[in-house]
Structure formats: structure tokens, C-alpha cells
MARTIKOL-349958 format. One record per residue (C-alpha): residue number from 0; y, x, z. Coordinates in steps of 0.1 Angstrom, whole numbers. Example, Ala and Ser with C-alpha at 12.3 -4.5 7.8 and 13.67 -1.06 7.14 Angstrom:
<recs>
+-----+-------+-------+-------+
:  nr :     v :     u :     w :
+-----+-------+-------+-------+
:   0 :   -45 :   123 :    78 :
:   1 :   -11 :   137 :    71 :
+-----+-------+-------+-------+
</recs>
This chain:
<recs>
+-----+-------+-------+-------+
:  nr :     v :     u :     w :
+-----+-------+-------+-------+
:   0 :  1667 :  1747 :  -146 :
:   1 :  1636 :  1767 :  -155 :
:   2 :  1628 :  1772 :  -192 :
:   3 :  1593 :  1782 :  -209 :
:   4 :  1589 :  1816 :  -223 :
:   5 :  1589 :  1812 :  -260 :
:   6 :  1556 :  1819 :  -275 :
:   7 :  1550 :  1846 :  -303 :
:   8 :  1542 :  1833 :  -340 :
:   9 :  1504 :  1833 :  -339 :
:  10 :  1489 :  1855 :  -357 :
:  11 :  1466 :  1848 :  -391 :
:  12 :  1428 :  1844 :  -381 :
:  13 :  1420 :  1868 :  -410 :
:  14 :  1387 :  1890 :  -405 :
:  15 :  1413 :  1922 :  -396 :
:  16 :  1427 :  1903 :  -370 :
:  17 :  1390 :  1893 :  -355 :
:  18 :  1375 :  1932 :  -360 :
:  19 :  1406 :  1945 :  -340 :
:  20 :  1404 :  1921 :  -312 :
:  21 :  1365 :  1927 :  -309 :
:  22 :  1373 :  1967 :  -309 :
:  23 :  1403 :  1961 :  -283 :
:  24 :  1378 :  1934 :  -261 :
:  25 :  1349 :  1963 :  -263 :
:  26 :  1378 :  1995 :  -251 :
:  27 :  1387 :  1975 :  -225 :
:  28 :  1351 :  1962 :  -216 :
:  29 :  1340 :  1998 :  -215 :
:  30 :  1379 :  2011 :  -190 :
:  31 :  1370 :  1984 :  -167 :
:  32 :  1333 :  1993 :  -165 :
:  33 :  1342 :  2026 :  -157 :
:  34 :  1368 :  2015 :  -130 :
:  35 :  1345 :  1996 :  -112 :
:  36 :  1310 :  2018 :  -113 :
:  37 :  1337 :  2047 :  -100 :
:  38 :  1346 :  2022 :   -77 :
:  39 :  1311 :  2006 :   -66 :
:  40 :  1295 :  2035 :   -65 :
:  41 :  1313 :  2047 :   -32 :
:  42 :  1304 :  2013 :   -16 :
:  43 :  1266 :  2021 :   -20 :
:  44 :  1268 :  2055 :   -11 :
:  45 :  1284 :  2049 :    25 :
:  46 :  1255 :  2049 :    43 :
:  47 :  1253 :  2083 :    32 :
:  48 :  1286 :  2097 :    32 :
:  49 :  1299 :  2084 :    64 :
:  50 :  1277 :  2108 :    83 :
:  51 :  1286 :  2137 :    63 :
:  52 :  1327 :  2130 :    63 :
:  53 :  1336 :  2109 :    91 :
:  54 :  1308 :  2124 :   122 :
:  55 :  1309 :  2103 :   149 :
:  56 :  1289 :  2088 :   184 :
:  57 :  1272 :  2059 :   164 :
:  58 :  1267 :  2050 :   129 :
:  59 :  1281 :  2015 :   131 :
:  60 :  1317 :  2030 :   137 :
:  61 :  1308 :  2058 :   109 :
:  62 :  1306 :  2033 :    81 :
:  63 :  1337 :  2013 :    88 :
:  64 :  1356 :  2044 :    92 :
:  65 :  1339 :  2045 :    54 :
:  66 :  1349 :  2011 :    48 :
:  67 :  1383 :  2015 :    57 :
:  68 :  1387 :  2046 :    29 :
:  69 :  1375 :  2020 :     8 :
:  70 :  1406 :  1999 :    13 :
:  71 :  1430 :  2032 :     2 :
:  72 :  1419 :  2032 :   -25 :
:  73 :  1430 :  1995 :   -35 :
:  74 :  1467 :  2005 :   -13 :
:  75 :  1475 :  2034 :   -40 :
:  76 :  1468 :  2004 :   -71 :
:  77 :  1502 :  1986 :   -69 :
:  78 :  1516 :  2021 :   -75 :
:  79 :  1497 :  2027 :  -105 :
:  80 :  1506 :  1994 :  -117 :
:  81 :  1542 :  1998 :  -116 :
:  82 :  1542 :  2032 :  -129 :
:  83 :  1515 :  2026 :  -160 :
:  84 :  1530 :  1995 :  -163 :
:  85 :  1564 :  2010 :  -171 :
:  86 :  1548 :  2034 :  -188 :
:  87 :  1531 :  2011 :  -210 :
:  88 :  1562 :  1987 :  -216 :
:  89 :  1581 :  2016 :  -227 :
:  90 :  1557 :  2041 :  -247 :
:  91 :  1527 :  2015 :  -257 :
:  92 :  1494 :  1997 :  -243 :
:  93 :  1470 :  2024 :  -258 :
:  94 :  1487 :  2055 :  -247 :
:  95 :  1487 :  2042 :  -208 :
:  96 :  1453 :  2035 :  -211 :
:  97 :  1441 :  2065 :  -225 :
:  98 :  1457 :  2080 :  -191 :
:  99 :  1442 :  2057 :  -168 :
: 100 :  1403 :  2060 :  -181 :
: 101 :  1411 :  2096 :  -182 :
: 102 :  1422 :  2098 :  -142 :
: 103 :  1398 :  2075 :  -129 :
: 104 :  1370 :  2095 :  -142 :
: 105 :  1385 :  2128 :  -133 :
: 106 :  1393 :  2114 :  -100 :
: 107 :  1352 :  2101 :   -93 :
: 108 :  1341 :  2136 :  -111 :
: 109 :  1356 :  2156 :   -78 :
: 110 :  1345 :  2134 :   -54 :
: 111 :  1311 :  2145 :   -66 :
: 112 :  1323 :  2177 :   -58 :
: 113 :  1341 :  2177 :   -25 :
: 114 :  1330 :  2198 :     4 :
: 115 :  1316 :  2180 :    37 :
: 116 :  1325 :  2180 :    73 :
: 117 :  1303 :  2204 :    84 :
: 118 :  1317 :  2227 :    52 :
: 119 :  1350 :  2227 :    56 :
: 120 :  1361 :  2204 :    89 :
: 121 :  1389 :  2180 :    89 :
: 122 :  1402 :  2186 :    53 :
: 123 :  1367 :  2170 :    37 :
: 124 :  1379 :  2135 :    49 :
: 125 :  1413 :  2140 :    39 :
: 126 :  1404 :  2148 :     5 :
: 127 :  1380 :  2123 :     3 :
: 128 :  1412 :  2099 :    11 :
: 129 :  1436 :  2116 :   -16 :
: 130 :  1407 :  2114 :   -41 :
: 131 :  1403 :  2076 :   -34 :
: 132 :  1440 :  2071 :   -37 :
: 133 :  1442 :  2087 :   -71 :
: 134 :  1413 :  2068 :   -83 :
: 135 :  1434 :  2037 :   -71 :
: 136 :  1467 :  2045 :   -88 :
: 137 :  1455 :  2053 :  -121 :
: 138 :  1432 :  2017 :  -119 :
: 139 :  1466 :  2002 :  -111 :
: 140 :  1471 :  2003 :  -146 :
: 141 :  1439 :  1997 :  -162 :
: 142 :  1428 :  1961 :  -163 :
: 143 :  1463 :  1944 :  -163 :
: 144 :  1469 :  1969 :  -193 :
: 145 :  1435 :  1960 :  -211 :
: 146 :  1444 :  1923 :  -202 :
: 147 :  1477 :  1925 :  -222 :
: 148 :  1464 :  1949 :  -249 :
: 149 :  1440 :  1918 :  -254 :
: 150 :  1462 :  1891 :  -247 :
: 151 :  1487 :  1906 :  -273 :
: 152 :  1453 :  1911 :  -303 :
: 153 :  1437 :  1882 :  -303 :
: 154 :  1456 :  1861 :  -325 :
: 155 :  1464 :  1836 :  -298 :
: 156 :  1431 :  1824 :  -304 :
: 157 :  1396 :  1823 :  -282 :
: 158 :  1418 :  1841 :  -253 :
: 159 :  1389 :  1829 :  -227 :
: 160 :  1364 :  1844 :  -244 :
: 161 :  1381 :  1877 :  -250 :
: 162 :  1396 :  1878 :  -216 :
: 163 :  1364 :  1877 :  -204 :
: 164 :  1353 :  1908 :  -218 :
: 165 :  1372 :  1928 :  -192 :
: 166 :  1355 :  1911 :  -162 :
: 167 :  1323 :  1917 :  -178 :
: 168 :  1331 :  1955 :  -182 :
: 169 :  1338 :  1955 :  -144 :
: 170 :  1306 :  1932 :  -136 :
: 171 :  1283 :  1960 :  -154 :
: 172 :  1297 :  1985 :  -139 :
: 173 :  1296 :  1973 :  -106 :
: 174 :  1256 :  1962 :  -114 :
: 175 :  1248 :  2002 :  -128 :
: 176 :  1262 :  2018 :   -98 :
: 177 :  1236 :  2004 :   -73 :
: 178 :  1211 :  2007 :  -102 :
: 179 :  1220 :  2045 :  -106 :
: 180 :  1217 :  2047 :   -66 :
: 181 :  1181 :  2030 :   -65 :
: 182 :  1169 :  2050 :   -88 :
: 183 :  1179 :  2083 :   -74 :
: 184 :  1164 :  2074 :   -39 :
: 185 :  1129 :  2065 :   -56 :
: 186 :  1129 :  2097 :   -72 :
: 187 :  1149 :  2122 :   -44 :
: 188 :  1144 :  2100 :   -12 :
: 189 :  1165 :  2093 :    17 :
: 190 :  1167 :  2126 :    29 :
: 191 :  1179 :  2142 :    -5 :
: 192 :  1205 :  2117 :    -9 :
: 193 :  1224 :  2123 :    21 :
: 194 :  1217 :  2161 :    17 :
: 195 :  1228 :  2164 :   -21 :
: 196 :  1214 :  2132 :   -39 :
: 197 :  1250 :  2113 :   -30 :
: 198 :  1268 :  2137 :   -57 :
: 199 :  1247 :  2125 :   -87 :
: 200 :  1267 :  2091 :   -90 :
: 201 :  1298 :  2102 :   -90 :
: 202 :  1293 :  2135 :  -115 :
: 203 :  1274 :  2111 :  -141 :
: 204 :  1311 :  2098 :  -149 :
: 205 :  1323 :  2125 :  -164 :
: 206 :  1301 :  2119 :  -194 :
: 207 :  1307 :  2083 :  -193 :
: 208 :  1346 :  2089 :  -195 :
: 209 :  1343 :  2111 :  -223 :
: 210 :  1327 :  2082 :  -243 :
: 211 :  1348 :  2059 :  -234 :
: 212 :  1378 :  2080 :  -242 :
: 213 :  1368 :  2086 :  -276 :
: 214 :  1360 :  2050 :  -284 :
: 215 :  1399 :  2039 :  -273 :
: 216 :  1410 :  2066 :  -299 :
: 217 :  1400 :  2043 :  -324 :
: 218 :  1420 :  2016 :  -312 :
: 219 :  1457 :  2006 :  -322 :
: 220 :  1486 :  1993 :  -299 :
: 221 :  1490 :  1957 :  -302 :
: 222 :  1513 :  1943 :  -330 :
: 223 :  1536 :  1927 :  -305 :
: 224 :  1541 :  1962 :  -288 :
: 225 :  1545 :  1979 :  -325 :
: 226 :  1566 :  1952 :  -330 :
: 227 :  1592 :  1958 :  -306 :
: 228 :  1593 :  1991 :  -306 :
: 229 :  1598 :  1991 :  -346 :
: 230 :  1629 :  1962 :  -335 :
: 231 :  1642 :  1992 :  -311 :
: 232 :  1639 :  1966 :  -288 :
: 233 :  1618 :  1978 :  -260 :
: 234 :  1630 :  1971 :  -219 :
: 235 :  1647 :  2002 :  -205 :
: 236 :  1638 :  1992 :  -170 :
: 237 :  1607 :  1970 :  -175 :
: 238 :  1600 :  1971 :  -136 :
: 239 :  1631 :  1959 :  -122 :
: 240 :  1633 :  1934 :  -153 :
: 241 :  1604 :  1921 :  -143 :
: 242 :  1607 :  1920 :  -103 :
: 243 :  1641 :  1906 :  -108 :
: 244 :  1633 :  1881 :  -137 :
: 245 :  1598 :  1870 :  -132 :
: 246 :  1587 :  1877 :   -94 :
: 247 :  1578 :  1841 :   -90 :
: 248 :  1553 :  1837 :  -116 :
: 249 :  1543 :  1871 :  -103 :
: 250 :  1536 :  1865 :   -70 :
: 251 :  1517 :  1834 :   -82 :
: 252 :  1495 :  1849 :  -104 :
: 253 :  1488 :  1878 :   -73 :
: 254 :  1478 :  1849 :   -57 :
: 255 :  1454 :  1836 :   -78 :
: 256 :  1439 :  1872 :   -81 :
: 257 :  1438 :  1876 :   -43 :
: 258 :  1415 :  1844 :   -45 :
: 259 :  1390 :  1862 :   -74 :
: 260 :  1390 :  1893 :   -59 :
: 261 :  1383 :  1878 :   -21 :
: 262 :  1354 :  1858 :   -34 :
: 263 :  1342 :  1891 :   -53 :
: 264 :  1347 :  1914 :   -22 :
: 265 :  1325 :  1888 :     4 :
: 266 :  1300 :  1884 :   -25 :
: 267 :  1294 :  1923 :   -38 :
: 268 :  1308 :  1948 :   -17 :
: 269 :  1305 :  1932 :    15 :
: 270 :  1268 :  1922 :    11 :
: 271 :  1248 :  1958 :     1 :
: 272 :  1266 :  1971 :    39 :
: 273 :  1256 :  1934 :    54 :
: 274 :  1225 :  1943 :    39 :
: 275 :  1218 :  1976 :    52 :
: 276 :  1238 :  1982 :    87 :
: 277 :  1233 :  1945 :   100 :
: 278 :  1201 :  1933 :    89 :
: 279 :  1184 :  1964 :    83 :
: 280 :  1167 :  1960 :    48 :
: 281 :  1153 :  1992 :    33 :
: 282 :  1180 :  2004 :    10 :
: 283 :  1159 :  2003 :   -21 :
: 284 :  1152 :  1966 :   -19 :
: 285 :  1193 :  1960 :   -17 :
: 286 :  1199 :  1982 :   -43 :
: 287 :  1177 :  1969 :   -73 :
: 288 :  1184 :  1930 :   -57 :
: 289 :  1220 :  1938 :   -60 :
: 290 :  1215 :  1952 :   -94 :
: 291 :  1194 :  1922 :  -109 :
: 292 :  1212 :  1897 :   -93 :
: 293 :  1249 :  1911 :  -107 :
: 294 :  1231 :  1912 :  -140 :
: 295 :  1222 :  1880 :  -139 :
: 296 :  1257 :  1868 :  -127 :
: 297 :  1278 :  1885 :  -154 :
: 298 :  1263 :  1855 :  -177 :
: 299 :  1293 :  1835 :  -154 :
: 300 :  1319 :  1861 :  -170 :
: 301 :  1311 :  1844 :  -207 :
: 302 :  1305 :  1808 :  -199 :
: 303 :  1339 :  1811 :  -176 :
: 304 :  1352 :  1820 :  -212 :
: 305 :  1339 :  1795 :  -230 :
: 306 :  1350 :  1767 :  -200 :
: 307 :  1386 :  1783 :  -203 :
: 308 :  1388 :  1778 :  -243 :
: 309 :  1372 :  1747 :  -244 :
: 310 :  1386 :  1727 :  -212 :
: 311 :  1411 :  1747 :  -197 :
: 312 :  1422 :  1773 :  -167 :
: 313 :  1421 :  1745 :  -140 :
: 314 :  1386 :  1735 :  -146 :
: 315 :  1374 :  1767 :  -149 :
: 316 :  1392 :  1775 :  -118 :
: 317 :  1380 :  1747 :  -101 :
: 318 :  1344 :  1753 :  -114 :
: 319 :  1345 :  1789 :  -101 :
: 320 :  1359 :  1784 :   -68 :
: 321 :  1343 :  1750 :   -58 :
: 322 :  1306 :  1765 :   -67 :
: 323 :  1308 :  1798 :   -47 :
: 324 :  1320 :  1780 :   -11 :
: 325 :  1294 :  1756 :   -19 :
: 326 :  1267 :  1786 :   -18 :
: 327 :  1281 :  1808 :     1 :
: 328 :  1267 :  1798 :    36 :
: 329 :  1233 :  1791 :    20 :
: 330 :  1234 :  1827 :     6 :
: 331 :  1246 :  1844 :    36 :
: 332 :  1210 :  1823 :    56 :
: 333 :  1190 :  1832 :    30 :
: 334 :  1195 :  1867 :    32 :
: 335 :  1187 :  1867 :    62 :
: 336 :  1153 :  1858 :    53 :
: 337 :  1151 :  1893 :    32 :
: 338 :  1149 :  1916 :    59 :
: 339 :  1115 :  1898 :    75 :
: 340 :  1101 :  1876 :    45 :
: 341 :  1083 :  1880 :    17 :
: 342 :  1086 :  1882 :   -25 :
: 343 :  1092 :  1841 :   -25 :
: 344 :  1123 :  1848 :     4 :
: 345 :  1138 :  1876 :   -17 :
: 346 :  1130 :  1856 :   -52 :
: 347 :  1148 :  1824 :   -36 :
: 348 :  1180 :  1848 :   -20 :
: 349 :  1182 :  1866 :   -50 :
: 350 :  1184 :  1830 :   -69 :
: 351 :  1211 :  1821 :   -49 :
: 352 :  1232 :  1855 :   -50 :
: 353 :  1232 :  1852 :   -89 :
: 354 :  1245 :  1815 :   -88 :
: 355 :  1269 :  1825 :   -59 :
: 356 :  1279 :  1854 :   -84 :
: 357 :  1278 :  1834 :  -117 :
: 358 :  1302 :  1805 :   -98 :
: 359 :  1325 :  1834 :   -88 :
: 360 :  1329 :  1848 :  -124 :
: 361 :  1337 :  1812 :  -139 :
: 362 :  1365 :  1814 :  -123 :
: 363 :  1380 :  1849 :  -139 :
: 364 :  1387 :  1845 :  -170 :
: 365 :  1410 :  1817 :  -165 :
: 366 :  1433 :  1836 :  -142 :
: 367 :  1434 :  1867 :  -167 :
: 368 :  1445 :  1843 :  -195 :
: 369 :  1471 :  1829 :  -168 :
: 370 :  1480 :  1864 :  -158 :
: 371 :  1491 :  1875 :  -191 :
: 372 :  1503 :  1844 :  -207 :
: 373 :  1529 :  1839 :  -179 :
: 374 :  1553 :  1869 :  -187 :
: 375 :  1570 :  1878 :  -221 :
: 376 :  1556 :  1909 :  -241 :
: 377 :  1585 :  1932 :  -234 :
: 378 :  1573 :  1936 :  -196 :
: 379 :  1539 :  1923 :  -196 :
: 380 :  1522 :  1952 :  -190 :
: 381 :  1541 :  1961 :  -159 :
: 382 :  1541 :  1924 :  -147 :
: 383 :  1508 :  1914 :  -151 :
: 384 :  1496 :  1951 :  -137 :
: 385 :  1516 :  1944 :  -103 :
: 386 :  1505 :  1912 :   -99 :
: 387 :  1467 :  1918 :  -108 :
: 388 :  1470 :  1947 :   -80 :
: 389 :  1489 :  1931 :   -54 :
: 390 :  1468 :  1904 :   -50 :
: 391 :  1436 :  1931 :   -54 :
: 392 :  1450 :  1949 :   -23 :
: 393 :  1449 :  1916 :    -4 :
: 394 :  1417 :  1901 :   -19 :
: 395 :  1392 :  1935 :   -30 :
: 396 :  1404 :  1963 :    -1 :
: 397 :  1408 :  1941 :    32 :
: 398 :  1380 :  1916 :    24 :
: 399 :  1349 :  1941 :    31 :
: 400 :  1367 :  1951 :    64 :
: 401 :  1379 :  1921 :    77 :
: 402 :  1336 :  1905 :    68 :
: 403 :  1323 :  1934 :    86 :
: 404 :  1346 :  1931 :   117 :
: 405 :  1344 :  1891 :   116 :
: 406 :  1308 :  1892 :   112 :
: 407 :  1304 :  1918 :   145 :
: 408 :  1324 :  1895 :   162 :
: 409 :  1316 :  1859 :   153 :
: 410 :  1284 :  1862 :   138 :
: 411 :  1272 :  1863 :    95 :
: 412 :  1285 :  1828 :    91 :
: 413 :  1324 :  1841 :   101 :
: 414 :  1324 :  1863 :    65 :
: 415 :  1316 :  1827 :    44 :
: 416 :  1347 :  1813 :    53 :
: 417 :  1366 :  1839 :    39 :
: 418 :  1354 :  1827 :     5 :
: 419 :  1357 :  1789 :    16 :
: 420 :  1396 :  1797 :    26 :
: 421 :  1399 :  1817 :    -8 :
: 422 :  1382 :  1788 :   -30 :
: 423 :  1409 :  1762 :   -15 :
: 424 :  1439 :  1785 :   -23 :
: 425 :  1425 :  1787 :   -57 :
: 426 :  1422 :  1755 :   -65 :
: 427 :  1454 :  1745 :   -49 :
: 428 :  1474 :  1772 :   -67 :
: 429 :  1463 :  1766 :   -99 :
: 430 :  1465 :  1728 :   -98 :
: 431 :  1501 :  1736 :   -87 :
: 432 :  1505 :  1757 :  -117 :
: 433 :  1489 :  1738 :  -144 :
: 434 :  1507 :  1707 :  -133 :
: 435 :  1540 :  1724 :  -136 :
: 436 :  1533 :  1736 :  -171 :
: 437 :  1545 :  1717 :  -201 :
: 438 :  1523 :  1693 :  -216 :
: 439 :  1526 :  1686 :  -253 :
: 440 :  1513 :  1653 :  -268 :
: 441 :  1492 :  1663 :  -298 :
: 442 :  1466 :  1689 :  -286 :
: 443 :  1450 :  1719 :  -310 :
: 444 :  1441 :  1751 :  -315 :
: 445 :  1469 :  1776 :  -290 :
: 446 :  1464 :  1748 :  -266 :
: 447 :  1443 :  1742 :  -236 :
: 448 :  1418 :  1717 :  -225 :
: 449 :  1436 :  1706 :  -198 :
: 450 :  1469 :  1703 :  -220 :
: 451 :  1482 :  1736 :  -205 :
: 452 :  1500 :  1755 :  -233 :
: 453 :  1493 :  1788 :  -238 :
: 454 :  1523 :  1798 :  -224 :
: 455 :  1532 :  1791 :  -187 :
: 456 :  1564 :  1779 :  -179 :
: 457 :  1583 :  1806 :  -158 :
: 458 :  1602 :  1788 :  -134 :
: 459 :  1625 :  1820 :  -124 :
: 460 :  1645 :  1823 :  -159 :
+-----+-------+-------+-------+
</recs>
């Protein structure tokens, strides 16, 4: 017979509590922005790395040679989870992601520094893979740790809203990386880029880690963390306690990020390479419309929040998912129209990407709140790291392949039902999940819209 995870005593919404979760929602808006510019900005620079690490007869097979060391990267993040996640069940939430900011930077930093194919031969591709695959592990552990840090600093109050935060660090960052990248080619030029220009991205992170490191110094572990360590009773073996005890409620919230990330990976990184190699637009006009348009749909990030708070995880869900396969096809005809119309084609495409994108982000919050809320504080971290990564290999690393091989093969429309086949497993997941959770019959504050308690029952304990 399954029974609910007992909730913590919620916390005192004094103005303490409120200044530390805003410090802890801005630390781990600023770890995710760096995770995902480090990440991004090797998606808009394959176009000019592909040449110069993976030679080949045409440039086609070049860039998804590139596209496919774009999926290592997300292969090495279920390791990273497992090990920060353990890491940060055992030793605290702030020390792990001290590490993790600290790798992923260093990691990008070298990349900016690697030697070519025509430098040194075969090993420049192979350490362009080992320097993906670090990146990767030490993001395993970043945003399901900043999700718990948040989770467990809030109060158990406005989760939504301070979930959010992290998906808007990784929406910024993923919207300065092409910015970064336009702005180089209008002052370098094509030609510079792919002979030196392509390094600038990456080095610039080195100074943004730095900052980011010393604003998480200010920032204490969560009170449930200090409280069990101070009870002595932190898990000796938080990952096999958590495989063994909650792999269920893991696997479901994978599941649910599979579906985020999916939509994400047709939406952003599939559509600057759809972009440039299929339809031929001039690299600067995909860079700054990428850009705007993410700006413009990181606005979904706060009202997905708000939606969460005020009417629950399944709406939001529901609201997220349904609106992006309901644009999705009209976005993937109207970009089209870029590459041979005028301002009113890319004003009307650009429209639609940033609704597309906006839908999209409604959807995350709800399934960070859902990630942490289903596991119990003593292996959170390690639970809600594995299952945010497993379903980000699935959903982020396969997703830009499998659009670029589906759209060579069947056409632009075959990449739209990705996110149509993602949307429906949303939905259908978390109406599944929501249904199953208990429903108590006097609603208030720790309880959501939908009557979903803040706690999900886990049905393997």
C-alpha cells in the first residue's frame, strides 16, 4: 500500500526566510545561466567548428558529426547527477554546487582553448568530446541541486514562482550565447570567426564563473540539510536509497522532464541549425531573432510560476504543452518564410517563435516543483538530479539529432511531431500523477490549485 512522504513543518514567512530564498532563487538563476550559455554557445558555433574538428567531403555530414558531440555531452549528466547528488545528500546543497559552477566554467574555458584538426590531428576532436563530457557531468548536478536548495528555502511557500527562477537562469543564458555570437560576427565577420572569432564565447565564461562563484559564497545550505546533518541523520548511501526506495516516482518525474526538455530541444537548439544548414538564412539574422525571441519567451518561465501557485502543476502542464503543439507546425512554415521574405515575414515568425517559446516555459516550473516535492530531503538531491538528467539525455541530447535526421528524411514538418508526441506524454503523465495524489478537503496556503498537495504521494514506499 503506498504511503505519502510526510511533509516538513513549514517554515515562518518571516522577512529572513523571504531574503534567503530570493538570494538562493538568484545563485541558482545565475548556475543555470551559466550551464546553459556554456551549453548554447556550442550549438551556435557549429557551423564554425565542424569544419575545423570534424573535416569532412560535405558540410551537411560535418555538422551532425557536431551535432552528435552535442548529445555527449547530455550522456556524461546522469553521471554527475548521481555523483553530486550523493555528494550533496551527504556533505550539503551549497558545497556541491560550488563544484558544479566551478567545472562547468572551467570545462567551457578550455574548449576556448583547444587545438584544431589541422593543429594537432585526431586528438582535437577527441578532446573536444572529453571537454563536452566534463561539461555534462558537473551540469548533472547543477539544476536538480539548485532545484532542491530552493525547494528546501522557500518556506513551502510561492514554490512556482521560485522554481521558476532556475529555468529563467537557463532561458538567459541560452538567449546571451547567440547574442554574444551575433555580435562577434558584426564586428569580426564570417571569416574571423571560423579562423579565431569561435574562441571568444567560450573564454568570456571564465569571468562569468568567477562572479557567479562569489555570489553562492554568500549563500547558506538549506535548513532541512543543516537540519539533518545537526540530527546526525544524514543517508549513508543516498543513491542506492534512492534507486531502491523511490525509482518509480523517479522515473516519472524523468519523464515529465524528457517532455520539457524535448519541446526545448525542437524549439532552440534544433531551429538556429534548421536555420542556417537547411534554409540558408544569413547567420546574423538567426542569431539576433534567436536572441529577441528567447527574451521575449523567458516571460513564459514567470507566468508558468505564477499558473503553478495559483492553479496548480496540471494546468500549467497542460497550458505549456497544449500551446507549443498547437504552434509548432505554424512556426516551423513560417520560418520558412525568413529565408526569402521580408521585415513583416521575420516580424510575424519571430511572433510565433516567442509564443511557441513562452507555451514551452509554462510548462517548467510545474515539473521542477513536482521534481522536488516527490522525494524526502534526505536523498533529494541525488533523486531529483537523476531524474532531471535522465529524462535530459532522452529529451535535450537526442532531440536536435533525431530533427535534423527526420527533417533530411521526411521533410521540416517530421521535427513538429516530436513536440506534438512530447506535449501528449506530458499531459498524460501528469494527469496520471496529479490524480493519484492525495486530495485534501479544505484548500490553503502549502496546497495547490488543482488540490495537489505539496507533497506527492510516492507509490514505491
Amino acid at each position: 500500500m503506498s504511503k505519502a512522504i510526510p511533509t516538513p513543518p513549514v517554515l515562518s514567512d518571516s522577512a529572513g526566510v523571504r531574503a534567503n530564498a530570493a538570494r538562493v532563487g538568484i545563485a541558482s538563476m545565475l548556475g543555470t545561466f551559466i550551464e546553459f550559455y556554456d551549453f548554447t554557445c556550442y550549438g551556435f558555433l557549429i557551423v564554425y567548428m565542424a569544419p575545423l574538428f570534424f573535416p569532412a567531403g560535405d558540410r551537411a555530414t560535418g555538422v551532425l558529426t557536431s551535432l552528435g558531440v552535442y548529445g555527449v555531452g547530455y550522456l556524461a549528466r546522469p553521471l554527475g547527477a548521481l555523483f553530486f547528488g550523493r555528494f550533496g545528500d551527504r556533505h550539503g546543497r551549497r558545497a556541491a554546487l560550488l563544484v558544479t559552477v566551478i567545472g562547468m566554467g572551467g570545462a567551457t574555458t578550455v574548449m576556448g582553448l583547444l587545438p584544431t584538426y589541422g593543429t594537432a590531428g585526431v586528438a582535437a576532436p577527441v578532446l573536444l568530446v572529453v571537454v563536452r563530457m566534463v561539461q555534462g557531468f558537473c551540469a548533472g548536478g547543477e539544476i536538480g541541486g539548485a532545484a532542491t536548495l530552493v525547494s528546501e528555502s522557500d518556506g513551502g511557500r510561492r514554490r512556482g514562482r521560485f522554481q521558476a527562477l532556475i529555468p529563467l537562469g537557463s532561458s538567459l543564458g541560452v538567449a546571451v550565447a547567440p547574442a554574444v555570437v551575433a555580435i562577434l560576427v558584426t564586428v569580426l565577420g564570417s571569416g574571423e570567426m571560423e579562423h579565431w572569432g569561435w574562441r571568444v564565447p567560450p573564454l568570456l565564461s571564465a569571468a562569468m564563473t568567477l562572479a557567479v562563484v562569489l555570489y553562492r559564497l554568500r549563500v547558506e545550505d538549506s535548513p532541512e540539510f543543516r537540519s539533518l546533518a545537526a540530527a546526525e541523520s544524514i543517508e549513508r548511501s543516498p543513491v542506492l536509497a534512492a534507486l531502491r526506495g523511490h525509482w518509480r516516482m523517479i522515473t516519472v518525474a524523468a519523464v515529465l522532464n524528457m517532455v520539457v526538455t524535448m519541446m526545448l530541444g525542437v524549439l532552440v537548439n534544433y531551429m538556429s541549425v534548421y536555420l542556417l544548414s537547411v534554409l540558408g538564412v544569413p547567420a546574423m539574422r538567426v542569431y539576433w531573432l534567436s536572441a529577441a525571441c528567447l527574451f521575449l519567451g523567458a516571460s513564459g518561465f514567470l507566468v508558468g510560476g505564477w499558473w503553478t501557485d495559483r492553479f496548480g502543476r496540471r494546468s500549467a502542464m497542460l497550458l505549456g504543452c497544449g500551446g507549443s503543439a498547437a504552434l509548432v507546425f505554424p512556426l516551423l512554415y513560417g520560418m520558412r518564410g525568413v529565408a526569402s521574405g521580408g521585415a513583416w515575414a521575420l516580424v510575424g515568425a519571430g511572433a510565433l517563435y516567442a509564443l511557441s517559446l513562452a507555451f514551452s516555459y509554462a510548462a517548467a516550473p510545474a515539473m521542477y516543483v513536482t521534481l522536488t516535492q516527490a522525494f524526502p530531503t534526505r536523498v533529494r538531491y541525488t533523486s531529483a538530479s537523476f531524474a532531471y538528467n535522465a529524462g535530459a539525455v532522452a529529451g535535450g541530447g537526442l532531440t536536435p539529432y533525431l530533427a535534423a535526421q527526420l527533417t533530411q528524411s521526411a521533410g521540416p514538418r517530421a521535427a513538429g511531431w516530436l513536440v506534438v508526441a512530447a506535449a501528449a506524454v506530458g499531459v498524460t503523465v501528469m494527469s496520471l500523477l496529479t490524480s493519484r495524489s492525495p486530495r485534501p478537503a479544505v484548500s490553503g496556503r502549502g496546497i495547490d490549485g488543482d488540490g495537489m498537495s505539496n507533497r506527492i504521494t510516492d507509490t514505491d514506499n
